[in-house]
PASEBA-1860 file (N, C-alpha, C; in nm, 3 decimals):
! residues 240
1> XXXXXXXX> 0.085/-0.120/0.000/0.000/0.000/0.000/0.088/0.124/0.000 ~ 0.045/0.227/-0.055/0.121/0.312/-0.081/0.083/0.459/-0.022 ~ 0.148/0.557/0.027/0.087/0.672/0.090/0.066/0.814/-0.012 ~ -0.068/0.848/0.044/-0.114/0.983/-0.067/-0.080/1.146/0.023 ~ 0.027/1.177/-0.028/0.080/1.322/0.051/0.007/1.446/-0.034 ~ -0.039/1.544/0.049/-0.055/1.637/-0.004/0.059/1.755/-0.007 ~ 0.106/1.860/-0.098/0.221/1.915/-0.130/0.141/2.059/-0.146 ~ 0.124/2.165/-0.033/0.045/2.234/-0.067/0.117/2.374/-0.013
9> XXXXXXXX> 0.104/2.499/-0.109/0.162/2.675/0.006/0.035/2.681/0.034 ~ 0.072/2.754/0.122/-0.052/2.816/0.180/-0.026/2.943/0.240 ~ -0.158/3.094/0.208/-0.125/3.188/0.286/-0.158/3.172/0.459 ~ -0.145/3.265/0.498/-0.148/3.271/0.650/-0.309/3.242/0.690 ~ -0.378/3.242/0.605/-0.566/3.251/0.619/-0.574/3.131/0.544 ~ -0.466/3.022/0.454/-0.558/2.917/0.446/-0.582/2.932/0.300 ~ -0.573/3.051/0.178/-0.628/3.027/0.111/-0.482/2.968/-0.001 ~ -0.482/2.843/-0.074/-0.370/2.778/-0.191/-0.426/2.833/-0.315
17> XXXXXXXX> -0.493/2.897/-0.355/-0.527/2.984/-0.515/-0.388/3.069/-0.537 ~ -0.343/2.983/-0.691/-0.300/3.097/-0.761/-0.142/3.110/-0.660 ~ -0.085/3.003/-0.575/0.054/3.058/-0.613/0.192/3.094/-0.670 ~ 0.176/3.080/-0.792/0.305/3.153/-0.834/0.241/3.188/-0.955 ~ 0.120/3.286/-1.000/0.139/3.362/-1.050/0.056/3.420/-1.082 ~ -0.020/3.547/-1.140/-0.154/3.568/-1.197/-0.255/3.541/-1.284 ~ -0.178/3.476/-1.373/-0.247/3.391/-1.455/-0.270/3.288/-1.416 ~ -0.257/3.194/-1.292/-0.243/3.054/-1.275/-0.424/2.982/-1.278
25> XXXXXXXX> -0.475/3.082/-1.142/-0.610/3.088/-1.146/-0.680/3.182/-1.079 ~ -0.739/3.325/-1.188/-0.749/3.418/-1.182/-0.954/3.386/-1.111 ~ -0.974/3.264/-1.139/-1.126/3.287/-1.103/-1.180/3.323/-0.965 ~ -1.308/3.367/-0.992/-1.383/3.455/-0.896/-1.328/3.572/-0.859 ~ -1.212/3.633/-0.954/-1.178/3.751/-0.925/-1.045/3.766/-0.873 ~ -0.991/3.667/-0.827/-0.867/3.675/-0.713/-0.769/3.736/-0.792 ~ -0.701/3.838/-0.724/-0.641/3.944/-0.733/-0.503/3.889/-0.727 ~ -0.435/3.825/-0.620/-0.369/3.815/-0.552/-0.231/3.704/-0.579
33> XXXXXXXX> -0.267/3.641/-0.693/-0.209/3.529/-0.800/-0.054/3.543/-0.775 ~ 0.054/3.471/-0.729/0.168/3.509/-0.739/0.253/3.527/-0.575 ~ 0.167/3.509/-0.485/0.201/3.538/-0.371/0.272/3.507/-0.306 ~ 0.343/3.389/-0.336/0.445/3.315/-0.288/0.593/3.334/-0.327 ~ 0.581/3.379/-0.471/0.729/3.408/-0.549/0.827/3.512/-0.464 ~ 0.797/3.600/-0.395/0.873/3.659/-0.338/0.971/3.570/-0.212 ~ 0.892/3.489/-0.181/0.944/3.418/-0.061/1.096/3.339/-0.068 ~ 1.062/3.265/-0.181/1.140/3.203/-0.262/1.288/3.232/-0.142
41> XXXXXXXX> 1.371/3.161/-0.134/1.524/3.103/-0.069/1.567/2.980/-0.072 ~ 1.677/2.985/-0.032/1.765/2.864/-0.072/1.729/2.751/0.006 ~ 1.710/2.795/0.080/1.645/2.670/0.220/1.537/2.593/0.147 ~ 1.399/2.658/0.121/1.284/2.662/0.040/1.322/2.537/-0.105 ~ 1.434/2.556/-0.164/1.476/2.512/-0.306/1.536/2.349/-0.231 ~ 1.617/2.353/-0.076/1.688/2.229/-0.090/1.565/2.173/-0.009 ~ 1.457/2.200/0.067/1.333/2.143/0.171/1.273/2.018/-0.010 ~ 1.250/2.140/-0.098/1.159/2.092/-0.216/1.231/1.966/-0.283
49> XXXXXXXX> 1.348/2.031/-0.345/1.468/1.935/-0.384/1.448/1.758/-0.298 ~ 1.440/1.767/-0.206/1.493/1.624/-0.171/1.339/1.571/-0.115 ~ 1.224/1.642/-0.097/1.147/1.577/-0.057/1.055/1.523/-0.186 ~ 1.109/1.537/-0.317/1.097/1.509/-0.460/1.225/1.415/-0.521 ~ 1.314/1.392/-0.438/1.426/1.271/-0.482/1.378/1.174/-0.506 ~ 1.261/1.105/-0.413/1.238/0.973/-0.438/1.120/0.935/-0.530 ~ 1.112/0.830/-0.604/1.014/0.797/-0.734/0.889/0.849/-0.629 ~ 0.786/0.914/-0.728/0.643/0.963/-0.703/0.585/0.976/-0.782
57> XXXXXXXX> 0.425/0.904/-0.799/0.323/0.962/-0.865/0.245/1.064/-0.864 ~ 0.199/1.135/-0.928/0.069/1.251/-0.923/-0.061/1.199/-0.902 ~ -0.151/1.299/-0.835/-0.266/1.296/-0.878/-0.323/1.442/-0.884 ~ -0.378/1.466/-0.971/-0.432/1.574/-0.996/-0.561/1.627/-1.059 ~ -0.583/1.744/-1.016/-0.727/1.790/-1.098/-0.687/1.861/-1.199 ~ -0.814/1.857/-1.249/-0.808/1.911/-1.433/-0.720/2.051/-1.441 ~ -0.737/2.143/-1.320/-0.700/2.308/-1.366/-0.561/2.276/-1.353 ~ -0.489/2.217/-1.205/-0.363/2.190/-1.197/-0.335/2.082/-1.276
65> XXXXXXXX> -0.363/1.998/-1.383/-0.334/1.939/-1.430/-0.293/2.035/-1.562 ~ -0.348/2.082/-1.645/-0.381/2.219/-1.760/-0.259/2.300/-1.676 ~ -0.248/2.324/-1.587/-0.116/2.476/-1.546/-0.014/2.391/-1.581 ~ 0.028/2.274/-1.553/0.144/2.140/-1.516/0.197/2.123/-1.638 ~ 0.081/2.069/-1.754/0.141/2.032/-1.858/0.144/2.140/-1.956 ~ 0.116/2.270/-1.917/0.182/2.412/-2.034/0.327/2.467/-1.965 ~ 0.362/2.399/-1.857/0.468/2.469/-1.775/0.541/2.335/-1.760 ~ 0.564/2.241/-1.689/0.691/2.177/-1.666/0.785/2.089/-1.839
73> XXXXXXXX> 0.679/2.057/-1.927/0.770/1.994/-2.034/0.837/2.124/-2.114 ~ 0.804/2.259/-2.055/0.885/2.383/-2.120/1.009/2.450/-2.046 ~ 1.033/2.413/-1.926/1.042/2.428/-1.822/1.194/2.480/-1.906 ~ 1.258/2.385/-1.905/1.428/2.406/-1.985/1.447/2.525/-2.079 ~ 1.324/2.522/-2.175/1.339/2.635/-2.279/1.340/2.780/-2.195 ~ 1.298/2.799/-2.115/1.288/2.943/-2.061/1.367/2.937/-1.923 ~ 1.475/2.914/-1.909/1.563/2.996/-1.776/1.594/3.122/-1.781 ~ 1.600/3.163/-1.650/1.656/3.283/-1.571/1.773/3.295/-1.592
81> XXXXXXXX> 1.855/3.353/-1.661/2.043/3.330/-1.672/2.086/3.360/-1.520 ~ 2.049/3.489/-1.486/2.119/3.504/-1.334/2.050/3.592/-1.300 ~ 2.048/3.633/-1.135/1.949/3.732/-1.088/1.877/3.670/-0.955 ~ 1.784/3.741/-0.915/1.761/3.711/-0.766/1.680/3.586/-0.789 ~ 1.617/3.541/-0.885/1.540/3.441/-0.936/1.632/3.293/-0.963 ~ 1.747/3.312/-0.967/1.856/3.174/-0.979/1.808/3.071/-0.891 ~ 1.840/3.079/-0.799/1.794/2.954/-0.700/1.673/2.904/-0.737 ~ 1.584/2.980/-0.755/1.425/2.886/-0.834/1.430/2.868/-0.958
89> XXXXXXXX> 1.484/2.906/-1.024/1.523/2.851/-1.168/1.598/2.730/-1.141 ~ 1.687/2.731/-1.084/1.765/2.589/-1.082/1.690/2.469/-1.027 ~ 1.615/2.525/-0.916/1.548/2.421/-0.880/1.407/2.353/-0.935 ~ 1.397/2.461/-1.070/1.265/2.424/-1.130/1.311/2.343/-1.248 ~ 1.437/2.311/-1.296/1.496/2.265/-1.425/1.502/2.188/-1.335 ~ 1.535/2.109/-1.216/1.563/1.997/-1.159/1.469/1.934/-1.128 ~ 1.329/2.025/-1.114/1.208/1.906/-1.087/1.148/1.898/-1.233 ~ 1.179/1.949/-1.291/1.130/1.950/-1.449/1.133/1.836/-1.500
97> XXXXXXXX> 1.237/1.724/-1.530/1.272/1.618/-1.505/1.139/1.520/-1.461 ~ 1.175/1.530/-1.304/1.090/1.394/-1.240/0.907/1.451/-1.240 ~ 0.919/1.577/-1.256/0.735/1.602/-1.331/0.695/1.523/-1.439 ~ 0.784/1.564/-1.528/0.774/1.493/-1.656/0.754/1.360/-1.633 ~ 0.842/1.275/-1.595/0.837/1.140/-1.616/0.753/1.057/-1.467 ~ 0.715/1.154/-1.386/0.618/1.066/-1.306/0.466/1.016/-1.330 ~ 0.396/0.933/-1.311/0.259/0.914/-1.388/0.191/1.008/-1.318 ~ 0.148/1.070/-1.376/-0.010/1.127/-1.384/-0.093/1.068/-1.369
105> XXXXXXXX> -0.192/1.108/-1.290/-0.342/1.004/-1.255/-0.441/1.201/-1.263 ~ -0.540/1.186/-1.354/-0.603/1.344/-1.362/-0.761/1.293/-1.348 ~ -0.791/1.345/-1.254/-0.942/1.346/-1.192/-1.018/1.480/-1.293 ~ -1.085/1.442/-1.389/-1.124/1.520/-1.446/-1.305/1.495/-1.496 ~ -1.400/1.589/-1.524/-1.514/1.522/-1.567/-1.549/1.613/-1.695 ~ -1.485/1.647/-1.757/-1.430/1.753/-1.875/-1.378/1.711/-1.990 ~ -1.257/1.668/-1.970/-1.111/1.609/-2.068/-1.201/1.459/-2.096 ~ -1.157/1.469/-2.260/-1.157/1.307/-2.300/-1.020/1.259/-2.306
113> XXXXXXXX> -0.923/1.338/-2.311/-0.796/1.251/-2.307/-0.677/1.363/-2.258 ~ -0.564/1.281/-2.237/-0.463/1.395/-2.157/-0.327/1.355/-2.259 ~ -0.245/1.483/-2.235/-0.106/1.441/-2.373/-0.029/1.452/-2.324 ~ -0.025/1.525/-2.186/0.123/1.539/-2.132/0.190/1.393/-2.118 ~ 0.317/1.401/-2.113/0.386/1.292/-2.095/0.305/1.147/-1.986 ~ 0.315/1.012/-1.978/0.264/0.969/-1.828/0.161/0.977/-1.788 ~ 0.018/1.038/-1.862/-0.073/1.102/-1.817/-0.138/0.972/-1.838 ~ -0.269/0.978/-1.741/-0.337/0.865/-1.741/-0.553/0.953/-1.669
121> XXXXXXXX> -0.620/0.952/-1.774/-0.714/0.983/-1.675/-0.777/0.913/-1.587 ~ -0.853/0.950/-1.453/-0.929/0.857/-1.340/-1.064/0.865/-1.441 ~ -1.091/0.713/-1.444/-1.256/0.683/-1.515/-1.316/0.643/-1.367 ~ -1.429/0.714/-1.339/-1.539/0.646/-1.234/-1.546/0.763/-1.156 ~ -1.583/0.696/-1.011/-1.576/0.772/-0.867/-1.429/0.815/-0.849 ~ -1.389/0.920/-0.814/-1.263/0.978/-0.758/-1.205/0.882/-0.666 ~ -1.301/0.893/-0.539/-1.231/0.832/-0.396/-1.213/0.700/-0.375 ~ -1.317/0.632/-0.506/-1.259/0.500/-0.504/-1.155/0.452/-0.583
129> XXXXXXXX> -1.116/0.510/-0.703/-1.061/0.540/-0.783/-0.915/0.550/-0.703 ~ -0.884/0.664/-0.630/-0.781/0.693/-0.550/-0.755/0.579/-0.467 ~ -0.836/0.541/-0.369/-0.822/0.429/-0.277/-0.810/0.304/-0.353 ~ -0.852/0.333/-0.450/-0.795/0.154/-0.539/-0.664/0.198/-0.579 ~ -0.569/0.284/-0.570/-0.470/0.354/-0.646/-0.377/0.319/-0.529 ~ -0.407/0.330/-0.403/-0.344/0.325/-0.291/-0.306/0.215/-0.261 ~ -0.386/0.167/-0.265/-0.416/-0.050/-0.280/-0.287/-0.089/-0.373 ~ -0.243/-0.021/-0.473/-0.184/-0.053/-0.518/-0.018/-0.076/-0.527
137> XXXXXXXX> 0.068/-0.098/-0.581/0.239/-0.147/-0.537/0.262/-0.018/-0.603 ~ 0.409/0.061/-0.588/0.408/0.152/-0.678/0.517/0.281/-0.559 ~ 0.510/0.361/-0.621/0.546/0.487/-0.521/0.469/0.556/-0.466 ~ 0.512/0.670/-0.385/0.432/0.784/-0.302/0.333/0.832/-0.410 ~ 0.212/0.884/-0.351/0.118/0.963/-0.455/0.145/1.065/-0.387 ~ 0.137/1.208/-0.491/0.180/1.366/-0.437/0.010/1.421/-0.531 ~ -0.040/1.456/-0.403/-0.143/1.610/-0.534/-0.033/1.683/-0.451 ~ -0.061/1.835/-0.591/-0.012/1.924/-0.604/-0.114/2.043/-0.644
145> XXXXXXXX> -0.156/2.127/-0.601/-0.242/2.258/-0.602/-0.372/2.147/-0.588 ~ -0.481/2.138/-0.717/-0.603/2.084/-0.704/-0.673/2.072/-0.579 ~ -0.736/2.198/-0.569/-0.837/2.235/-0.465/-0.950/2.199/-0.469 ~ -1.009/2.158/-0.533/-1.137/2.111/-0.564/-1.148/1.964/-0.543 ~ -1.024/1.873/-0.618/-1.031/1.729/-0.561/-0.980/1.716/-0.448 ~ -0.916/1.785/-0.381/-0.859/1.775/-0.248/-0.986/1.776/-0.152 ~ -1.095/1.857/-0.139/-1.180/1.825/-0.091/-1.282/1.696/-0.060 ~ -1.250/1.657/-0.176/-1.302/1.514/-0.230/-1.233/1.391/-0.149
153> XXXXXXXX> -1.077/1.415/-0.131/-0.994/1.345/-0.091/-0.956/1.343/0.031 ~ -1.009/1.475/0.079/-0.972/1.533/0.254/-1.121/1.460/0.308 ~ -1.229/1.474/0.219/-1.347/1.419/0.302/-1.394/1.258/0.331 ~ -1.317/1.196/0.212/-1.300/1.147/0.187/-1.186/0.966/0.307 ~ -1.153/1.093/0.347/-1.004/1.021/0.499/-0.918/0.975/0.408 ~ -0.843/0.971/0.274/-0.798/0.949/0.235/-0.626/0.956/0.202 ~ -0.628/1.112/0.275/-0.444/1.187/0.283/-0.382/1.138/0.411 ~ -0.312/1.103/0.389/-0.187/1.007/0.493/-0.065/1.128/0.543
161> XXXXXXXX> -0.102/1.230/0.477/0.052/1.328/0.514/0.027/1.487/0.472 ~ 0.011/1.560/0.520/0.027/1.708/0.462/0.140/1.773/0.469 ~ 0.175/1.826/0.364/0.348/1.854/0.331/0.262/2.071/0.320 ~ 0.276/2.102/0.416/0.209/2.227/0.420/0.327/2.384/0.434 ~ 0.306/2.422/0.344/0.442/2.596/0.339/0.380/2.682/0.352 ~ 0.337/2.746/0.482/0.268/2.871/0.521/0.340/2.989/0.470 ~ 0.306/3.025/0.411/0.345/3.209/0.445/0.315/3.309/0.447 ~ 0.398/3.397/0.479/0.360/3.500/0.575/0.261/3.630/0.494
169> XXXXXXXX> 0.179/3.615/0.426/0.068/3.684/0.389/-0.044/3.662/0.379 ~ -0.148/3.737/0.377/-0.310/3.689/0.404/-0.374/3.752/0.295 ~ -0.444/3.661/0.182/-0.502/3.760/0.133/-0.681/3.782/0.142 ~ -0.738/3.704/0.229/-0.840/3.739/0.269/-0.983/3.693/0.187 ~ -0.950/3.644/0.076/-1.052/3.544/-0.004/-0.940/3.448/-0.115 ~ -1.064/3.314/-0.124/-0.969/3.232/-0.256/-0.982/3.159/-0.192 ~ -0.980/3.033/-0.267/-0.974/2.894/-0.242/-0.900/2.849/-0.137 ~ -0.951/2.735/-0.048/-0.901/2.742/0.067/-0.883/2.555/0.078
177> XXXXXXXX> -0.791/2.522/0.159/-0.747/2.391/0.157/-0.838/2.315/0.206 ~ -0.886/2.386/0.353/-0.983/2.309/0.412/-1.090/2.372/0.383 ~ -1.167/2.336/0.307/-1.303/2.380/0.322/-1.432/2.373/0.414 ~ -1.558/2.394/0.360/-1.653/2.381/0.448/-1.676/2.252/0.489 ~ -1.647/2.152/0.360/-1.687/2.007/0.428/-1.583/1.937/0.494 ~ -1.483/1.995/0.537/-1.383/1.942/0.605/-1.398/1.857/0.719 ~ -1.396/1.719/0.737/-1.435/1.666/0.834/-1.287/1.683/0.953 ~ -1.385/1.740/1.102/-1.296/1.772/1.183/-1.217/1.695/1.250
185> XXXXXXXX> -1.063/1.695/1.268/-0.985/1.604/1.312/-0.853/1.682/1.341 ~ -0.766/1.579/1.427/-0.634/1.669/1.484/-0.525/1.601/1.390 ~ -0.392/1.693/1.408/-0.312/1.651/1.319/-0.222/1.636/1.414 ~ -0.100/1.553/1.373/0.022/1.555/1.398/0.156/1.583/1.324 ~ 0.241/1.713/1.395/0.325/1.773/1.335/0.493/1.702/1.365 ~ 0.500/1.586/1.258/0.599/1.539/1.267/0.759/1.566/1.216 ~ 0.774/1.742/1.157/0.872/1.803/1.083/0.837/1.901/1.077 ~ 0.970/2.032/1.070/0.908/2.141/1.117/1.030/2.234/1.038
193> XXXXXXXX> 1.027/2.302/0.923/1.167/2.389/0.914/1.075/2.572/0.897 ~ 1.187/2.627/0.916/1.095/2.767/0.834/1.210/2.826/0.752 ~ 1.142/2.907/0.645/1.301/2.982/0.603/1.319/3.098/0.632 ~ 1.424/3.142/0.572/1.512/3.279/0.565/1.391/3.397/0.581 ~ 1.287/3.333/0.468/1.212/3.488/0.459/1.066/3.451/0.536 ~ 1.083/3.348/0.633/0.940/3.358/0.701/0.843/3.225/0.678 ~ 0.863/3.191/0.550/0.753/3.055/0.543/0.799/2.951/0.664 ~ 0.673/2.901/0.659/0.661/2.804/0.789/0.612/2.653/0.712
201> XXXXXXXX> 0.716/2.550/0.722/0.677/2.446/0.622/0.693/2.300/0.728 ~ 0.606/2.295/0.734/0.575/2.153/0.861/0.485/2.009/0.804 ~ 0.549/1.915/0.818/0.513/1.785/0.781/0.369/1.760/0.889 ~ 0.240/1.711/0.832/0.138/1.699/0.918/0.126/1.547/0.891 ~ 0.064/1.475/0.993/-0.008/1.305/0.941/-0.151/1.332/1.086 ~ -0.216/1.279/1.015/-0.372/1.233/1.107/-0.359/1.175/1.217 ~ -0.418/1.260/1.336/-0.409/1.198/1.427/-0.507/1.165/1.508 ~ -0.646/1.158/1.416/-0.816/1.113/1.498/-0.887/1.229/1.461
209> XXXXXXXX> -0.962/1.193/1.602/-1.042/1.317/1.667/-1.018/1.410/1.736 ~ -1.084/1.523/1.750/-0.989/1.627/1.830/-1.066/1.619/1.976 ~ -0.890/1.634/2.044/-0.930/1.590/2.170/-0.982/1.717/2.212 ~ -1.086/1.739/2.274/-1.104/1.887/2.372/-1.102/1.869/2.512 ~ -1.095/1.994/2.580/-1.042/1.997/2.718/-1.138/2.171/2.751 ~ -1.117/2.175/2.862/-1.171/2.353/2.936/-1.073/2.376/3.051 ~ -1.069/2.519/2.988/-0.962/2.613/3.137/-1.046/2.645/3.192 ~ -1.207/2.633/3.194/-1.290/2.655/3.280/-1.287/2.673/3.450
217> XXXXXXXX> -1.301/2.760/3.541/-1.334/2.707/3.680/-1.382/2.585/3.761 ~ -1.357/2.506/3.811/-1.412/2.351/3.792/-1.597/2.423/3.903 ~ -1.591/2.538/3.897/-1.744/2.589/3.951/-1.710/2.718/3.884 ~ -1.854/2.719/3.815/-1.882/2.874/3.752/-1.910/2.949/3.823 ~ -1.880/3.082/3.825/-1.915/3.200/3.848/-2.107/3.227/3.827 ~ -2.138/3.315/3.893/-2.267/3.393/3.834/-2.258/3.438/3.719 ~ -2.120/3.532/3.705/-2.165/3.604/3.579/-2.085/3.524/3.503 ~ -2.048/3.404/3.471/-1.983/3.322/3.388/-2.168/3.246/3.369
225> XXXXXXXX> -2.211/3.214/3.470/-2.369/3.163/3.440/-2.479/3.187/3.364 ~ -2.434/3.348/3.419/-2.507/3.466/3.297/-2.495/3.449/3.157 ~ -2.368/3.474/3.166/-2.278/3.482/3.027/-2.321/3.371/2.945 ~ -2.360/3.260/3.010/-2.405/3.113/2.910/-2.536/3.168/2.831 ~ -2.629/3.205/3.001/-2.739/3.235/2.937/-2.781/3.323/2.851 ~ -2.724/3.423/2.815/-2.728/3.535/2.765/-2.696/3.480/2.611 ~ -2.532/3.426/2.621/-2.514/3.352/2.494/-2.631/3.267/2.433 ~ -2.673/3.195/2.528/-2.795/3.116/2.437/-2.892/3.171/2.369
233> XXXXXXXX> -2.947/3.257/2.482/-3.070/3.379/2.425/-3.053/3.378/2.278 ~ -2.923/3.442/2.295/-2.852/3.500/2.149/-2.878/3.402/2.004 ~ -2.846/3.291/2.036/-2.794/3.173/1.969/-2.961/3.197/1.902 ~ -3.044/3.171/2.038/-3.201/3.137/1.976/-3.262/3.233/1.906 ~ -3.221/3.383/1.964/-3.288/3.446/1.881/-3.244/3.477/1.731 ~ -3.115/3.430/1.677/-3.008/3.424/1.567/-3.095/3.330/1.496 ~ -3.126/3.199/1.549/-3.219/3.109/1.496/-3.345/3.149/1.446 ~ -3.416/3.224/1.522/-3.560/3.223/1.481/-3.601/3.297/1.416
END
């Protein structure tokens, strides 16, 4: 059996739309396309570098599938000669490579067929589809952006690992990792680096249910008593 990692930036609010560039995915308006490129350091290039050394499959949705295959089999033709952009140029000619030649698996209900190199489309249900994928001998599965099947796949209990790169900006709408149907659960943070310019990039795996607890008074107050009741009032009259 094989494990399905998710490989995801993320701003400080959660939302993965559109990072590295404005054109990537401009829908519903988002402004903000590109947000991550500044961050970019050397730390950032060797974290990516080696946690992409070992054989891996894709899975992906149709939009990140469409950004993937107009950008990585070109990848060589257009370098950066030199400039503050070197270090991600080098490190993008180096994953250029194992993009190319890893299989593709594309969750799509659109596409009749796919051309990029390796490409293979999912026919049927997604999550069974995936979980029969898992079942299977083979290498790591990586999604990469695809927000829309990730939902599918997060609700699904299906991700074994979140490979998550916070950084340090918020832009306040856009697609968001966890969504509304996110079924609630705790994680465990088994790796932890940050870089030079602030991103915060921490290895997550599942760890249940979330435990809860109260700093409560082990005896309430009156006006902690109040305070319930008052809250409820609230609650009901919000309701009715």
């Amino acid at each position: 059996m094989r494990r399905l990692v998710v490989n995801t930036f993320l701003t400080l609010d959660g939302v993965m739309q559109a990072p590295g560039g404005p054109e990537e995915d401009p829908t519903g308006g988002f402004a903000y396309g590109g947000w991550s490129v500044e961050y970019w350091d050397e730390t950032m290039s060797e974290i990516i570098t080696k946690a992409m050394e070992a054989p891996f499959d894709l899975v992906l949705g149709r939009k990140t599938y469409e950004i993937f295959a107009a950008h990585w089999p070109y990848t060589g033709d257009h370098r950066v000669p030199s400039g503050d952009q070197s270090a991600l140029d080098d490190t993008a000619l180096g994953l250029a490579g194992r993009m190319n030649a890893a299989t593709k698996y594309v969750a799509s209900r659109t596409l009749d067929r796919v051309t990029w190199q390796n490409s293979r489309l999912i026919a049927g249900d997604v999550a069974i589809e995936v979980a029969r994928l898992k079942n299977e001998d083979g290498p790591e599965l990586q999604v990469h952006g695809s927000s829309d099947l990730l939902q599918t796949l997060i609700t699904a209990g299906l991700i074994d690992e979140f490979r998550l790169w916070i950084f340090p900006v918020v832009t306040g709408r856009g697609k968001r990792l966890f969504g509304s149907g996110t079924v609630p659960s705790s994680l465990t943070l088994v790796d932890h680096r940050t870089s030079t310019t602030g991103v915060s990039i921490g290895v997550y795996r599942p760890a249940g249910a979330i435990r809860t607890g109260s700093f409560a008074l082990p005896e309430p107050t009156e006006a902690e008593l109040e305070r319930r009741r008052r809250m409820a009032a609230e609650d009901r009259a919000a309701e009715g």
